[in-house]
C-alpha positions in Angstrom: 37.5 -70.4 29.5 38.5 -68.6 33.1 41.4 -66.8 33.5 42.8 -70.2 35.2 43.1 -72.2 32.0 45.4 -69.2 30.0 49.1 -70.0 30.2 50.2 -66.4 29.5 48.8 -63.8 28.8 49.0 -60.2 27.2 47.2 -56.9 28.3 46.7 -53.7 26.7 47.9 -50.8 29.0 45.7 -47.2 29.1 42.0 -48.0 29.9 42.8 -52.1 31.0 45.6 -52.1 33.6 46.1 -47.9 34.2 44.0 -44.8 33.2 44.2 -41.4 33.9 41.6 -39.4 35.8 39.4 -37.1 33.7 40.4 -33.4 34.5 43.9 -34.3 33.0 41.9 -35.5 29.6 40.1 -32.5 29.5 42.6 -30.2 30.6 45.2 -31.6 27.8 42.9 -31.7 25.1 41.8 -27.9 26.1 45.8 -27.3 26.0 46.1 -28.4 22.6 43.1 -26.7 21.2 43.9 -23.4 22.1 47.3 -23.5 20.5 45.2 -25.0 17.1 42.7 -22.4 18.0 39.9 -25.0 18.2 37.7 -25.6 20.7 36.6 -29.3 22.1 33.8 -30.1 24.4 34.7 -32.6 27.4 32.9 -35.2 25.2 35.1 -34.5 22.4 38.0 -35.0 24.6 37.3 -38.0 26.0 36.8 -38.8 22.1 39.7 -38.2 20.8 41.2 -40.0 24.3 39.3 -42.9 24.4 37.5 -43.2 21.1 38.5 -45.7 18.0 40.5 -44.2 15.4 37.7 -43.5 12.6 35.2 -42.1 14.7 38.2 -39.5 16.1 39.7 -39.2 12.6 35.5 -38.5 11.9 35.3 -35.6 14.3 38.8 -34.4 13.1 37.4 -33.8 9.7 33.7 -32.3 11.0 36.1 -29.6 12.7 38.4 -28.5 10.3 41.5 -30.3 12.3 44.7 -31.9 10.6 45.3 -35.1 12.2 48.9 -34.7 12.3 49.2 -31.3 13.5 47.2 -32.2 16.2 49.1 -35.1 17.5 52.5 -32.7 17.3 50.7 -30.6 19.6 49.2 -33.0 21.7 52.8 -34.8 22.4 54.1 -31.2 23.6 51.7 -30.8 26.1 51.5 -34.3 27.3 54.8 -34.5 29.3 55.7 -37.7 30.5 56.0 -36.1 34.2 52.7 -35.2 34.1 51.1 -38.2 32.6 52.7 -40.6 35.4 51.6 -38.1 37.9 47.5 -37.8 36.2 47.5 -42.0 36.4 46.6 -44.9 38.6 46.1 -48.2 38.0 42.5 -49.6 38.3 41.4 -51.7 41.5 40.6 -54.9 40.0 44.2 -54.8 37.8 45.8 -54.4 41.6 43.9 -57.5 43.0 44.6 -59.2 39.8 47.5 -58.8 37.4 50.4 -59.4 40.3 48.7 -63.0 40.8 48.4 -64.1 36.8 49.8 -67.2 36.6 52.8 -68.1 33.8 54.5 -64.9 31.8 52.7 -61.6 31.4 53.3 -59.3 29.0 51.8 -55.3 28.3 51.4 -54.5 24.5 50.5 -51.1 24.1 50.0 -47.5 21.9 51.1 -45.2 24.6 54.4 -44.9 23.7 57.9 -45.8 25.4 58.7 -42.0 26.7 55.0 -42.2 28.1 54.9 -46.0 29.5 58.3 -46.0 31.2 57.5 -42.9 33.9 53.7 -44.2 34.5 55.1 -47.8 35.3 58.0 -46.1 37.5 55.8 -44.2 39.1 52.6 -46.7 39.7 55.4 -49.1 40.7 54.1 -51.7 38.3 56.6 -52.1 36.2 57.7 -56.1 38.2 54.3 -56.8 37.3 55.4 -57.6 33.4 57.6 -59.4 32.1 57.5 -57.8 28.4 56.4 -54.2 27.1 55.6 -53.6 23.6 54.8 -49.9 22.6 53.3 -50.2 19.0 55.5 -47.8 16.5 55.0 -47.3 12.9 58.0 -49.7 12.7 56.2 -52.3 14.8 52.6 -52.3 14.0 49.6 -50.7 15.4 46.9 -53.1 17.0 45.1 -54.9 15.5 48.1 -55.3 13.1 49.5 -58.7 15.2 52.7 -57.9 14.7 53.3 -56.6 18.1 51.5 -59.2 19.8 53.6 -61.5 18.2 56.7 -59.9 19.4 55.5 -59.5 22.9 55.0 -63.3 22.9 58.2 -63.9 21.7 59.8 -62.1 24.3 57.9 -64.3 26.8 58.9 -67.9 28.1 56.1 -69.5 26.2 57.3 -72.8 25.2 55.7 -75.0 27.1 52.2 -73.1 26.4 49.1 -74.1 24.8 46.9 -71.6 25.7 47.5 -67.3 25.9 45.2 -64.2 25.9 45.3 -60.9 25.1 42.7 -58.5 26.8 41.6 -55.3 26.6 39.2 -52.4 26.6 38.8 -51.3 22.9 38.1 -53.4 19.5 41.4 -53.1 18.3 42.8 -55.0 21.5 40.5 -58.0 20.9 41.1 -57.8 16.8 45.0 -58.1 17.6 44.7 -61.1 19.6 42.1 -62.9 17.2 44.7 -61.9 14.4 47.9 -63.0 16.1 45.9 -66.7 17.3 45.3 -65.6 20.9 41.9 -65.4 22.7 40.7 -62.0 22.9 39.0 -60.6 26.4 37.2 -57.4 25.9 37.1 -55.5 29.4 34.0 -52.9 29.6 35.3 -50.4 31.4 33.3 -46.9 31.9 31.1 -45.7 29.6 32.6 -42.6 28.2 30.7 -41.5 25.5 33.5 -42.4 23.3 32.9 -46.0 23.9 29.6 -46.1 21.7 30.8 -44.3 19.0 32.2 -46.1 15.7 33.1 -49.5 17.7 33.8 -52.7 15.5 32.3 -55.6 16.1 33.6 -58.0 18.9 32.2 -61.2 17.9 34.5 -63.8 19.6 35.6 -61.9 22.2 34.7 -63.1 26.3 33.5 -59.7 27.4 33.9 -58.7 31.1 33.5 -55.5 33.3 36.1 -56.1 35.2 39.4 -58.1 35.1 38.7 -59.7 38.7 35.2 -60.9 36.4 37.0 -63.9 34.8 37.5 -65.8 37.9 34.0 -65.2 38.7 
């Protein structure tokens, strides 16, 4: 299929739609290690930003670092303010997204005191007409519990056909899990991206979004 036969559709949000540039990764994740008195390497960073859970979980162990007290850190020093001000939203998501026929929904891990200020403050928030931010309480992908909630948020009823697409495994699992198509869009190659991946078998795979109407 093209992105002209889906009747709605679902996107993950960091990494598909918006990103951050890379001095804020690195900066952040410097932040945090100093007040853990660890030290990560720009590759680590972009690791622990990007990567999938069990290779970060991996490095966390190889370094001595408890999972949870890192996160409480990482949550203090990653102000919303900041955030919204480190992000943009990719070129081909611009030329794309605001033109997506039928409903269009975000389901997401960045979570709501994050995704409010960055959509405010890209001015993209019109774009959607659902937000999910996965909670314990919800789901994490590729649980499909939140992908089934963003779809019943949407006006779907008449649809026989959705997708969910986004940049990491997890984003393609959820879709396949919840019934949806799954689009897996290759976006830079951090080192991250190689590292621990799960399979994507079933998944269209694009570089781009603007790549499905190619």
């Amino acid at each position: 299929m093209t992105g002209r036969d889906y009747d709605f559709w679902l996107l993950d949000l960091d990494g598909t739609v918006v990103d951050v540039r890379q001095s804020y990764v690195h900066e952040v994740v410097e932040a945090v290690g100093e007040r853990l008195g660890v030290g990560f390497t720009d590759r680590e960073a972009n690791l622990i930003w990007y990567g999938p859970g069990q290779a970060r979980e991996a490095m966390f162990a190889r370094k001595g670092v408890d999972s949870e007290a890192f996160w409480g850190v990482f949550h203090e020093v990653d102000r919303p303010e900041n955030r919204a001000e480190a992000s943009y939203v990719y070129d081909d998501a611009a030329a794309t997204v605001p033109g997506l026929q039928g409903p269009v929904g975000v389901v997401t891990h960045c979570q709501e005191y994050l995704t409010g200020p960055v959509l405010e403050t890209l001015d993209i928030g019109d774009w959607f007409d659902t937000v999910v931010c996965c909670t314990h309480e919800t789901g994490w992908k590729p649980d499909p519990r939140p992908v089934e909630m963003a779809i019943a948020d949407l006006d779907t009823r008449d649809a026989e056909t959705g997708a969910m697409a986004g940049d990491g495994p997890r984003d393609v699992q959820a879709a396949h899990n919840a019934g949806l198509d799954g689009i897996h869009v290759a976006r830079h190659d951090h080192p991250a991206r190689a590292e621990g991946t799960a399979p994507l078998d079933g998944a269209t795979k694009v570089r781009t979004l603007t790549d499905l109407w190619d």
